[in-house]
N, C-alpha and C positions, 0 to 999 in steps of 0.2 A: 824621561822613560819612554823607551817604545814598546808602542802597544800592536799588537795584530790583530785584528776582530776578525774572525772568523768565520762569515755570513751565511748561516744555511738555510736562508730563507731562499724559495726557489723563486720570488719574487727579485730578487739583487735588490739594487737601489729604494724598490718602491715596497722594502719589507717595512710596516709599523714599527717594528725592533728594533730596527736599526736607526729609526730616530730618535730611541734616546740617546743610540749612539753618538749620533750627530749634537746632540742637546749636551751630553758631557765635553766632547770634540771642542764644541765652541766654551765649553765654560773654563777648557783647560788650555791653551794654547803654548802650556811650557812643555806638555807633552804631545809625541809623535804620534799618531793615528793611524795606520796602517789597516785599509779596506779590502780585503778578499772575498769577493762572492762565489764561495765553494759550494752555496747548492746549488747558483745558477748553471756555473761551469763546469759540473760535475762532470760531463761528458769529456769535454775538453782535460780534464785531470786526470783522468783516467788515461790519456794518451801520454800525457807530460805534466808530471806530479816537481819537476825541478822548482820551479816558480816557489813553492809553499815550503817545500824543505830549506832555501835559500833564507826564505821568509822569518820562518821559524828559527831558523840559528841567529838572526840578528835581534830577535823580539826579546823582551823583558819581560812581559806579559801575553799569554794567549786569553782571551776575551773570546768565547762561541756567545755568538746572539741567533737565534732562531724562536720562530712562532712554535709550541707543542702543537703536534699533530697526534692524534690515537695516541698517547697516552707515552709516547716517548719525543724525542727530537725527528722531526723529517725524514723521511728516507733517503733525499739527498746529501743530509749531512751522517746519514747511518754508513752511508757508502761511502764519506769524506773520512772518517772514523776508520774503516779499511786499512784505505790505503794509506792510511799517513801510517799506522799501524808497520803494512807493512815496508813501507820506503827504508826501514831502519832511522829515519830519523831520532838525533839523541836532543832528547825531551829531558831530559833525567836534570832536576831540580830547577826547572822552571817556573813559575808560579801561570798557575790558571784559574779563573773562575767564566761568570754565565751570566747571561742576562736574556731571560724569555718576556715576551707578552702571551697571555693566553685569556682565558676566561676561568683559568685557575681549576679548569678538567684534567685531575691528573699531574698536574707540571712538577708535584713532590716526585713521582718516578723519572719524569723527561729528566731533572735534576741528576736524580741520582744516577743516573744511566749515563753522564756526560762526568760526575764524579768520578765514576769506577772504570772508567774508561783513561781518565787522567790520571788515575792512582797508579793503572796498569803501567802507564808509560813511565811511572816514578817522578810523576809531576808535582808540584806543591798548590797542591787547591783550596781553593780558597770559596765557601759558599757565594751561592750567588744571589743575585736578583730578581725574583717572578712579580711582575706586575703584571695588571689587567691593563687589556689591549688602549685603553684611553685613560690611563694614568697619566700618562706626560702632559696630556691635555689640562690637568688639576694645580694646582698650588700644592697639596699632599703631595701627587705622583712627583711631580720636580723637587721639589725638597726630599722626598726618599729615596732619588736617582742621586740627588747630590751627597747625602749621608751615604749610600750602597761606596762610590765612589772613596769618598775621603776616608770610609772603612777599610778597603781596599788598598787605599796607598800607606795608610798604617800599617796593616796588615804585613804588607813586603818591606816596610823600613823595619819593622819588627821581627821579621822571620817567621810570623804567626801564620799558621795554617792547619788542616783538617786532616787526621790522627791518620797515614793511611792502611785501611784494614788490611787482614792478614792475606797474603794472594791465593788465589783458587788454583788447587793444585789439578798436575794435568788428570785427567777424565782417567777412572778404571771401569771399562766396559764388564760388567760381567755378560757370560756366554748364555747365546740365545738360543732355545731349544725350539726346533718348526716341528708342530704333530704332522701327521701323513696322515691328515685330515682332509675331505672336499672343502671346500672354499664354499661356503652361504646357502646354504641350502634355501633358505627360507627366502622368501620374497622380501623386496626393499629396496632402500635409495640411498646406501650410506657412502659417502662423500670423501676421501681422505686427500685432504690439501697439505702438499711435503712440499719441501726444497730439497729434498733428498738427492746427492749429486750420482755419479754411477761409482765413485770411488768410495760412497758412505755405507759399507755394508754392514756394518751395525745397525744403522736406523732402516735400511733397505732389509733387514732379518727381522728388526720390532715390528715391522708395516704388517710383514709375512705369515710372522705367531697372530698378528691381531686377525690379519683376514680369515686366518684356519679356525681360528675357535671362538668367532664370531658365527651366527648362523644365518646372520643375513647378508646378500648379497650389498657386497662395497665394490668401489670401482675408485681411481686415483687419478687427480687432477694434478700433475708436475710444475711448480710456477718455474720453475728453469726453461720450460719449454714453454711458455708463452709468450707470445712478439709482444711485450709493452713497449710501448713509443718513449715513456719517461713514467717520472715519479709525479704527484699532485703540486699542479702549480698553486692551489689555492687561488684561482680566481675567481669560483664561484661562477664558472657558467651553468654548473649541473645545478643551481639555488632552487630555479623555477621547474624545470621540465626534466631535471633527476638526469640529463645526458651529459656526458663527458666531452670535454673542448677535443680530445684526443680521436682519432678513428680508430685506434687498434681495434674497439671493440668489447671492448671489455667491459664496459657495463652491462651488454645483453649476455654477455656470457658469465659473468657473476649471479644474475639475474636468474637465467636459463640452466646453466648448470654446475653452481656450487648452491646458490639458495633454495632450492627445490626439493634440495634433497630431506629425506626424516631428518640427518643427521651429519653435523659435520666433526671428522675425527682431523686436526692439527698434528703432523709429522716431523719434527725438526730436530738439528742439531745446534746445542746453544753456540753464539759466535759474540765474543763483542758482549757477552752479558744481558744479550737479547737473544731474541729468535732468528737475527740476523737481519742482513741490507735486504734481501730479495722478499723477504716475509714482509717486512716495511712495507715496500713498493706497494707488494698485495694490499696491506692494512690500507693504506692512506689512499689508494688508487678505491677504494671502499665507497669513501667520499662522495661519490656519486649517488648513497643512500642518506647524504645529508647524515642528520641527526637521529634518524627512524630505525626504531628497532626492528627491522622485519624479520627477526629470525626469532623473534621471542617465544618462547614455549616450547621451542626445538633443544635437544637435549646434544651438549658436545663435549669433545673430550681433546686429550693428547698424548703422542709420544712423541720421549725426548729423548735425546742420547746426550749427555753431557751432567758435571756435576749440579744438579739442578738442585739438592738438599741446598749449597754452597750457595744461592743465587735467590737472596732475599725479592730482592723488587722485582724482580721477574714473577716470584711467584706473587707477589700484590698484583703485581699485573695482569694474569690470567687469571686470577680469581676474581679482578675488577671486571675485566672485560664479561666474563660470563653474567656477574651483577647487573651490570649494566645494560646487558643485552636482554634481559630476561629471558634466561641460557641454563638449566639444571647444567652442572658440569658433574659428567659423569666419570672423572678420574683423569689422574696425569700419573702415567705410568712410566717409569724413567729406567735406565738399563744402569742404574749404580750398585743396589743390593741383589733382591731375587728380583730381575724384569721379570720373569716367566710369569710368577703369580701374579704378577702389577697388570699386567696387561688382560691375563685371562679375568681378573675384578676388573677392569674397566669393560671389557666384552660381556660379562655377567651384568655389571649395574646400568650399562645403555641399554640393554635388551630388556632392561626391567624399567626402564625411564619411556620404551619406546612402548612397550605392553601395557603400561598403565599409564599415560602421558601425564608423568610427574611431575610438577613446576613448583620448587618449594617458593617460598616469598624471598624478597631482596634482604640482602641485610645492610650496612649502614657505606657500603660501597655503591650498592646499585643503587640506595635509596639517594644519599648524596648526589652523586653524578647526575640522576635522574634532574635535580630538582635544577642543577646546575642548565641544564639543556633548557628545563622547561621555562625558567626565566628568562632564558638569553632568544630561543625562539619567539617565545612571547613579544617581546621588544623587537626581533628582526621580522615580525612574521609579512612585511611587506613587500621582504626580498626573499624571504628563505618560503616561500610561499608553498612548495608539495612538503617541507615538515611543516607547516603550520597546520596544513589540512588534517595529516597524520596524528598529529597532537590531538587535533579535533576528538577526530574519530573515535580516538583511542582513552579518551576521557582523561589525559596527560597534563590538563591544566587542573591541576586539581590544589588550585591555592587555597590557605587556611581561610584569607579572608572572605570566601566562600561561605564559610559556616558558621552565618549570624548566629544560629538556634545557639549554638555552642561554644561560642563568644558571649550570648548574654547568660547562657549559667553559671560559666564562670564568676563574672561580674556578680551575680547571687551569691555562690558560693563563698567568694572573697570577702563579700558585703560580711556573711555572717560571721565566718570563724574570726574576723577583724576585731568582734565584738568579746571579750572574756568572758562575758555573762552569758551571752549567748551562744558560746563555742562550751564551757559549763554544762549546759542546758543539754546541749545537744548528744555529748556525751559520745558513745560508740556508734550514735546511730549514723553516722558517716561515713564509715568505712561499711555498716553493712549496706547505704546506701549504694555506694561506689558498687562492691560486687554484686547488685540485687540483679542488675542485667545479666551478667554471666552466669550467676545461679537459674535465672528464668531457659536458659537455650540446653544446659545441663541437667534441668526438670523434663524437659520437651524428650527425655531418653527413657522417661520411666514409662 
């Protein structure tokens, strides 16, 4: 069988994920293995893409391995996803699956994102494999690489593969109404980061209604028009001192003028079932903030142009990320049904998030996620050194086994209702035990 692995780690060779590549490689040697590092050479593919279409028509199997970055696959393989897109390559009943390393932030979306992408092409996918970054290192991780495998090859002698959903049909813009309003009256710092191209004048009309019937002054940062040098190599120079390997610059200017603002509004058009390649670049070029939430308590939002009801993980996705950032998101207002009202309620509830500085609590996205960081920092904190401090400060270790007091009541409590005599005995008076705290903060209002 030949196989093509895919490599969108912007590492090549020295990507973690690709060792277990190499780890099944050596344990199969009746099959062909065929190495493309598409997110090193993204650049160079982008001039001459012949290489990978060549590639691709002789493969049995497409094999994407890449580390999750932000919550999807790289942006170098966000952009490899493009153009193979557009090459016309025919893909159509190919068999594909995936194999990430992560710390298991997310990688259910990076997944699903590299799914629906293969669906699109009328690929035959086949789930894949998420392991943590030092799996392969384990006797489990190797025996789960070798079962992912010999699943896999069943799989395609079998024909078996993954149902594919029904296609997103193309986008019906409804019509965007601009008031003959002034633009902001009111003092502010509102932020709107688009990709907005100059031929998007649907999204470049939603910007338009938002800024009119908004009453604070907004102002728009264009990432089309930003010299990035590349995407995030992941090498962790920014670990200690938060600066990017990169000169473009763009960490003082993420710093300087996207994060300062009250508030930042997201402008895009869906591509690829994301937010697109160039939004990527922005996400992961992020990086530079480590794992530190410093926009937490700032309230954001978005406009979208594209069928976004249609676009499940997407919408996990922006609801994660505001979770996780500790982000009120004040609306995603889309141009499918009425935009007019979607937009003027997202203008309405950011003015009420920025008037009252509204922060509701996480729910089981941010809380997750959170916890996921605050482990993994915990354990790197001797590299990852400005999150660790951040962690500090920010009172982010907040492990259970922190709280003997409430570890050994339990241990009482357990002791007693253990006992049928004594759980008898006790009767109701444990449940009013339980809420006597809540009643006492509920008295404190008479």
């Amino acid at each position: 069988m030949n196989i093509l692995v895919l490599n969108g780690s912007p590492k090549g060779q020295y990507s973690i994920t690709l060792q277990t590549i190499n780890y099944l490689q050596k344990l199969h040697p009746e099959h062909t293995f065929e190495i493309l590092h598409v997110g090193q050479r993204i650049k160079a593919l982008e001039m001459d893409f012949s290489q990978v279409i060549e590639a691709v028509e002789q493969a049995d199997l497409l094999l994407f391995s890449y580390p999750v970055y932000t919550f999807i696959a790289p942006y170098q393989l966000h952009r490899f996803i493009e153009l193979l897109k557009e090459s016309g390559a025919s893909l159509e009943g190919k068999f594909a699956t995936q194999i990430t390393t992560s710390k298991h932030f997310y990688d259910v979306t990076a997944h699903q994102y590299i799914q629906d992408n293969c669906q699109d092409l009328k690929m035959k996918y086949i789930r894949g494999l998420s392991a943590d970054m030092d799996d392969l290192l384990t006797v489990k991780g190797q025996q789960d690489a070798k079962s992912f495998y010999d699943y896999i090859i069943w799989s395609i002698k079998n024909n078996i593969f993954e149902t594919i959903s029904p296609p997103v049909a193309p986008a019906k813009h409804a019509p965007i109404h601009i008031p003959q309003t002034a633009f902001g009256e009111k003092n502010g710092d509102i932020v709107i980061v688009t990709s907005c191209s100059s031929d998007d004048i649907q999204l470049k009309n939603m910007i338009v209604r938002f800024q009119s019937v908004l009453p604070f002054k907004t102002r728009i940062v264009n990432l089309n028009e930003y010299p990035f040098r590349g995407g995030c190599l992941g090498c962790f120079n920014c670990a200690v001192s938060g600066k990017c390997i990169y000169t473009d610059g763009f960490d003082a200017f993420l710093r300087n003028q996207i994060q300062t603002a009250q508030s930042i509004i997201y402008a895009f058009s869906i591509k690829d079932h994301s937010m697109g390649a160039t939004f990527k670049l922005y996400d992961d070029r992020q990086f530079c903030n480590g794992h530190r939430t410093v926009t937490m308590g700032m309230p954001i939002g978005y406009l979208i142009s594209g069928n976004y009801s249609e676009e499940n993980n997407l919408q996990m996705i922006l609801e994660a990320r505001a979770q996780v950032g500790g982000n009120f998101l004040a609306g995603i207002a889309t141009d499918e049904n009425d935009p007019n009202t979607e937009i003027d309620n997202l203008a309405t509830k950011l003015c009420y998030a920025l008037e009252h500085q509204y922060v509701p609590p996480q729910n089981f996205y941010g809380i997750g996620g959170m916890k996921i960081f605050r482990d993994l920092i915990w354990l790197m904190q001797g590299m990852m050194k400005a999150d660790h401090h951040f962690y500090k400060a920010h009172k982010q270790y907040d492990f259970p086994q922190k709280k003997l007091g409430t570890m050994l009541k339990m241990y009482l409590v357990g002791a007693l209702i253990s006992s049928p005599e004594v759980k008898a005995k006790i009767g109701n008076r444990m449940n009013e035990g339980m809420i006597a705290p809540y009643k006492k903060v509920i008295d404190k209002l008479d």
